[in-house]
TORSE-325665 format. One record per atom (N, C-alpha, C): residue in three letters; x, y, z. Coordinates in steps of 0.001 Angstrom, whole numbers, plus 500000, padded with zeros to 6 digits. Example, Ala and Ser with C-alpha at 12.3 -4.5 7.8 and 13.67 -1.06 7.14 Angstrom:
<recs>
ala513190494310507800ala512300495500507800ala513200496700507800ser512850497750507080ser513670498940507140ser512900500030507870
</recs>
This chain:
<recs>
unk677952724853353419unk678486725590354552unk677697726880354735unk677221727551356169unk676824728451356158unk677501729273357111unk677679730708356345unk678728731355357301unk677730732390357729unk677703732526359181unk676542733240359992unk677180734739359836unk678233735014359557unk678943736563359791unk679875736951358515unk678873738021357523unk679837737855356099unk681287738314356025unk681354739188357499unk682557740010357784unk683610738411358006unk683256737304358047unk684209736180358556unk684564735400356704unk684065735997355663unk683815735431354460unk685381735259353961unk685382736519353635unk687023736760353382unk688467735240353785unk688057735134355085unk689214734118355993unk689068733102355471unk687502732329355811unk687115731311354418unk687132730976353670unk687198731736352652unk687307731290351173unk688771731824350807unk689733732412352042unk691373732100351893unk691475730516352216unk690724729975352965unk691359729075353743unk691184727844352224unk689941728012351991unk689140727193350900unk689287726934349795unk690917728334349694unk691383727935348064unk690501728012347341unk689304729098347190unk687899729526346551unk688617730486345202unk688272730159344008unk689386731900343219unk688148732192342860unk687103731313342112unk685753731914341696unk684366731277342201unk683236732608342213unk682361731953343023unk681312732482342019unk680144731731341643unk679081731290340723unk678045731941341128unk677494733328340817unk676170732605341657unk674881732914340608unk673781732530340670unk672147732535340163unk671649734048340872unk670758734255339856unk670589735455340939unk668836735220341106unk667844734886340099unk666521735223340469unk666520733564341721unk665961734069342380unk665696732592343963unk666917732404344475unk668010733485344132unk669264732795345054unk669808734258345370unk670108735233344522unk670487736750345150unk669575737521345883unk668270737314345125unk667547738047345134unk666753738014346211unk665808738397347238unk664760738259347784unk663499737731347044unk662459737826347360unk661407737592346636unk660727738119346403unk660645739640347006unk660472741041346319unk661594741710345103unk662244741069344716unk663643741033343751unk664271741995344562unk665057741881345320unk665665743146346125unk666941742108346587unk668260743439346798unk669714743120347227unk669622743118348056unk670201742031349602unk669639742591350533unk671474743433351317unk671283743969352394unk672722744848352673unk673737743574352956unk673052742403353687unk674218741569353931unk674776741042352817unk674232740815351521unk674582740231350209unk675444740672350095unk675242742325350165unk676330743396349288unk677999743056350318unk677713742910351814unk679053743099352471unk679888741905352191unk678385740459351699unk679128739394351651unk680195739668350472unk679724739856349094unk680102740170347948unk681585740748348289unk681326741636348924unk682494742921349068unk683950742111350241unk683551740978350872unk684008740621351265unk685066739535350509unk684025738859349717unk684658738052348513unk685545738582347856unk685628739603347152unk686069740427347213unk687527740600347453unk687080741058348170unk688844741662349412unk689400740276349215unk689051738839349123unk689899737537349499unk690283737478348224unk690033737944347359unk690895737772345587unk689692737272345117unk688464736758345741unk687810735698344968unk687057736786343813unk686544736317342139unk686082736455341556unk684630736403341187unk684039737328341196unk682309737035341461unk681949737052339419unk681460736106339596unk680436736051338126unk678779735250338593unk678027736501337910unk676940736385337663unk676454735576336674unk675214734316336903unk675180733022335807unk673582733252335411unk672946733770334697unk671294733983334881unk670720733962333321unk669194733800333615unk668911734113332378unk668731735373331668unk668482736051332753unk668367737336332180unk669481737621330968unk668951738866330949unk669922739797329683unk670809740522329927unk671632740732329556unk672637741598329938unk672368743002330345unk671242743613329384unk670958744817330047unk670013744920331479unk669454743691331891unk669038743298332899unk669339743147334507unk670791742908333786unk672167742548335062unk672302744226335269unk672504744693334420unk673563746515335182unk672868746455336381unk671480746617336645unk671326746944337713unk671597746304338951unk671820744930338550unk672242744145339944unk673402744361339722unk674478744164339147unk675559744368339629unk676016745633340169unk675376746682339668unk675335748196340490unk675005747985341765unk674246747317342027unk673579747217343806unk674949746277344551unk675251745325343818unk676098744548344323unk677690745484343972unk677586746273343698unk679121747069343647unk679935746420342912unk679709745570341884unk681268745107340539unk680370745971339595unk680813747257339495unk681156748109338690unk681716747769337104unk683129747059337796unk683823747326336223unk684770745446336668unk685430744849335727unk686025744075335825unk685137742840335990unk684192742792335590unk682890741617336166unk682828740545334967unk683095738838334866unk682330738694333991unk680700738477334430unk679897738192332818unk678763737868333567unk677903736957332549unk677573735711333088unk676919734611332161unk675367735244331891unk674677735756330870unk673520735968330229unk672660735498329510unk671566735463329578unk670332734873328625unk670819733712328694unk670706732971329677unk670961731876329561unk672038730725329124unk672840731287329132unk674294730892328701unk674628731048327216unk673621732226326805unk673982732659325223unk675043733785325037unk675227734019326292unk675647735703326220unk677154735192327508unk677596736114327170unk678810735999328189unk679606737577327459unk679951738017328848unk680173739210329161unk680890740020329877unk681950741212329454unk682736741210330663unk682421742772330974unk682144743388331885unk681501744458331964unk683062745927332631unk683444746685331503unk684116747384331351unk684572748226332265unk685603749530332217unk685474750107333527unk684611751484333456unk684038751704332115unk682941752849331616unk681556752169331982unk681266750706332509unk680046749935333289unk679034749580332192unk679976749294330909unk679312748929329244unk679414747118329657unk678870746285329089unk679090745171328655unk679945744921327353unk681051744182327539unk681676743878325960unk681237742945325940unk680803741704324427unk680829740319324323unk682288739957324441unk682172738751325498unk683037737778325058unk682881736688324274unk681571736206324187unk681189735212323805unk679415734972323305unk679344734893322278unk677727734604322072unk677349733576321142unk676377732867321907unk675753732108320776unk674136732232320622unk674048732735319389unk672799733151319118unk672016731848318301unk670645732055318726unk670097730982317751unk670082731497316239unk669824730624315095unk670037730323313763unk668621731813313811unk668843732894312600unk667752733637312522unk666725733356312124unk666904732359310777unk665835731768310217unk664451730903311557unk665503730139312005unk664588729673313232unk663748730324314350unk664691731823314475unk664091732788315910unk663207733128315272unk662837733464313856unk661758734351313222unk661113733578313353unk660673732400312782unk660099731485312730unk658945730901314265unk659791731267314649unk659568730614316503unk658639731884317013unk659213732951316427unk658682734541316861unk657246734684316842unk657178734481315151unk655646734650314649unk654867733485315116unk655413732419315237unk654488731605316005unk654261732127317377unk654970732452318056unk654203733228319350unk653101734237319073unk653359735234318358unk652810736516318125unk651441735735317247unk650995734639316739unk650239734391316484unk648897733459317762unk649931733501318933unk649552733035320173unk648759734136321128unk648826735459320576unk648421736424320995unk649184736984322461unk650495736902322293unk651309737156323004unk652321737825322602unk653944738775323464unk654511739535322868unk655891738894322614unk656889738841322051unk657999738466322049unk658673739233322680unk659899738928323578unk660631739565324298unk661981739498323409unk662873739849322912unk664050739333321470unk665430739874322569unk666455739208322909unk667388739363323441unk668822739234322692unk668773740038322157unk670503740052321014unk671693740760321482unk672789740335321856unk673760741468322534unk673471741690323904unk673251743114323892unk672902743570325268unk671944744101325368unk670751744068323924unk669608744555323718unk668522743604324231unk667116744423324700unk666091743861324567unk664861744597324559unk664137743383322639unk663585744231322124unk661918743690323034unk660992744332323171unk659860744030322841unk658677744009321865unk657784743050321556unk656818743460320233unk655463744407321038unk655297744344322390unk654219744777323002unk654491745201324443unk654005745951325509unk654074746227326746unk652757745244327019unk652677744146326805unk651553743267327051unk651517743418328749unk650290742493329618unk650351742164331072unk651553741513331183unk652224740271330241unk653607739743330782unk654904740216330710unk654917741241329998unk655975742158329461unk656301743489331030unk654552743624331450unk654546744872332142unk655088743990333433unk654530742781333908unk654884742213335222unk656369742035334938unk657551741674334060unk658523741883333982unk659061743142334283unk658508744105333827unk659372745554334031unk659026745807335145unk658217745639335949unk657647746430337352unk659101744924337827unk659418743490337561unk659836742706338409unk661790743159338033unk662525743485337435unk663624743748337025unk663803745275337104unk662795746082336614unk663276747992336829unk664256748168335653unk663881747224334922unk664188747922333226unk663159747947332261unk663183748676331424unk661961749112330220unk662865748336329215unk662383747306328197unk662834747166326570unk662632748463325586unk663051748012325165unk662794748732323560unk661562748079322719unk660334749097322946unk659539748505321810unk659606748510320508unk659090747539319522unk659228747321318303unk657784746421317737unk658047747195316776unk656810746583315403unk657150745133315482unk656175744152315329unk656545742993315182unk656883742845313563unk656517743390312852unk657026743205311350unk658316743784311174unk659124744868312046unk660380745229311672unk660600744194312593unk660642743912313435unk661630742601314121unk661899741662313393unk661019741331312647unk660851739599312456unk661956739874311273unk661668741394310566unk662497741782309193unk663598741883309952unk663997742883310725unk665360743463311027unk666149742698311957unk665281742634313034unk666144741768314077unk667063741060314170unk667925741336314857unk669543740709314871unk669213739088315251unk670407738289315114unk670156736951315546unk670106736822317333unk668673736403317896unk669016736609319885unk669647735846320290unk670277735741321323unk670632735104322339unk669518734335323300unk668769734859323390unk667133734486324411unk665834734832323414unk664557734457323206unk663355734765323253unk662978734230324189unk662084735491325065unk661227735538326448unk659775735379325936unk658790734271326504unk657690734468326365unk656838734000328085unk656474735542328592unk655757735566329231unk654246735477329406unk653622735054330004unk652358734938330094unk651547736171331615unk650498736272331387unk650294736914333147unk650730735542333927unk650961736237335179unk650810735273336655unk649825734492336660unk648878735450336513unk648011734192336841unk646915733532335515unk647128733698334510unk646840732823332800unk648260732293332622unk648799731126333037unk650270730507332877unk649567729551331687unk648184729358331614unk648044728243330435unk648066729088329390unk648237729951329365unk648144730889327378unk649568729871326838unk650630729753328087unk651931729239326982unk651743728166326611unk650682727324327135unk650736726108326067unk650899726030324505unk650073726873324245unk649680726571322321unk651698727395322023unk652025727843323061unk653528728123322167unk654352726861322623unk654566726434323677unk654964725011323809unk654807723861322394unk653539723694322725unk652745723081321202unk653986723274320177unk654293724544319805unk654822724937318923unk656206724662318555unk656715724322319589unk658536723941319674unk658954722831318743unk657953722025318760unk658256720668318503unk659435720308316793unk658488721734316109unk659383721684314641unk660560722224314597unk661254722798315884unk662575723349315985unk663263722159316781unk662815721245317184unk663807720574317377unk665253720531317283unk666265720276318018unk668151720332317026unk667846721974317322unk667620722558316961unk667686724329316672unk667597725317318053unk666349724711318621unk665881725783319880unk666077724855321392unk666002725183321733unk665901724489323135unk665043725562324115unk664127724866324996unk663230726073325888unk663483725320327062unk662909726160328175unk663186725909329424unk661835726683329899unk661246726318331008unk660063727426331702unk660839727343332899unk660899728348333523unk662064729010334406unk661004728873335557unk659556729474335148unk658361729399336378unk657187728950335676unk656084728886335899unk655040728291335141unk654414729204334394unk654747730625334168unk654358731963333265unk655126732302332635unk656621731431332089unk658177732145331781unk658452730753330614unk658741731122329490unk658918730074328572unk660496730987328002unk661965730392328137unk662731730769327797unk663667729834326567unk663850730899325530unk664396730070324439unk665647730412324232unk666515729690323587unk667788729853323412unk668515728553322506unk669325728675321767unk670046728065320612unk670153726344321340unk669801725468320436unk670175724086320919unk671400724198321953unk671719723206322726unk672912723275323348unk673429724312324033unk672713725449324339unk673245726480324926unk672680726147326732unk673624726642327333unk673728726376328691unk674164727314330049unk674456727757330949unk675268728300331668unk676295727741332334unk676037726366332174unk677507726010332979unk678322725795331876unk677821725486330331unk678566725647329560unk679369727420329867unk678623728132329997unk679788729519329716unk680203729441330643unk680180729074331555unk680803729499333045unk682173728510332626unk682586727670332332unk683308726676332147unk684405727674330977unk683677728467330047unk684417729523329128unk685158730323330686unk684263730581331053unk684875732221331652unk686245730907332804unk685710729938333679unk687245729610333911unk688364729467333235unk688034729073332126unk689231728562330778unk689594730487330659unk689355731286330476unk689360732365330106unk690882733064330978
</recs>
């Protein structure tokens, strides 16, 4: 269905018996300059006003989301599906993320998976909580921060691999335009089998996350919820 006038949203999704509405945000909120656009926000706000419940379903990270949901105005009372359905989140009325729910991959395995990247000559992106660490401001690290308008936290790759909490996501970016560097980490998956599961989101974006982890799995939490 396409509703030509968001100011008509509200009546709709009374009529539609709608209570919660799903949405993706990179190719579906976003523009393609990553930008909110004003009608999004009135649609949102409209949803809104009808009782309906907005949750955010993405891979990103949780500290990734504040800023869209700031543009999109759920402030406080929000859940929000993260890193890929590792993270689930309900975002407070101080505009903190609490966990509701996480499933992190096995540590032994993320380390494991880690240094094999970093031996790919590439940076690890480490997503635990609502943190995200980096091992480098590499070219794929930097085209991320100029594409989201958040900075990580850099880190030694030897205190990570030591300290690092168990993630929710490892990000391995490549530049735009060298998308073949991720092969030899592809290559690499094969002995995590059962453990990791990856996804390439675009042909420069290799995203990891715990066997079995999903977003419609959490989204399916946050209705039961």
């Amino acid at each position: 269905m396409r509703i030509a006038d968001p100011d008509q949203l509200s009546s709709v999704l009374a009529r539609l018996d709608i209570a919660v509405v799903a949405l993706d945000v990179d190719g579906t909120l976003l523009t393609s300059a990553h930008r909110i656009t004003p009608r999004l926000v009135t649609a949102v706000a409209s949803a809104r006003a009808a009782g309906v419940s907005i949750v955010l379903a993405s891979s990103r990270g949780p500290s990734v989301l504040r800023p869209i949901l700031d543009g999109l105005g759920l402030a406080a009372d929000v859940d929000s599906v993260a890193s890929g359905g590792g993270y689930l989140g309900r975002r407070d009325t101080d505009g903190q993320f609490r966990a509701v729910a996480r499933r992190p991959m096995a540590i032994q395995a993320a380390r494991a998976f880690a240094a094999q990247v970093l031996t790919c000559g590439l940076a690890v992106n480490w997503f635990a909580g609502e943190r995200w660490w980096a091992t480098s401001r590499d070219a794929g690290v930097a085209y991320e921060i100029a594409a989201v308008g958040v900075e990580p936290e850099l880190i030694t790759a030897d205190a990570l691999l030591r300290d690092g909490p168990a993630p929710e996501k490892i990000l391995v970016i490549a530049p735009p335009e060298s998308p073949e560097l991720l092969t030899p980490v592809r290559a690499a998956l094969p002995p995590f089998a059962g453990q990791l599961s990856a996804v390439t989101s675009n042909p420069s974006y290799l995203e990891v996350t715990a066997a079995g982890v999903d977003k419609a799995r959490a989204l399916r939490q946050v209705l039961q919820n």
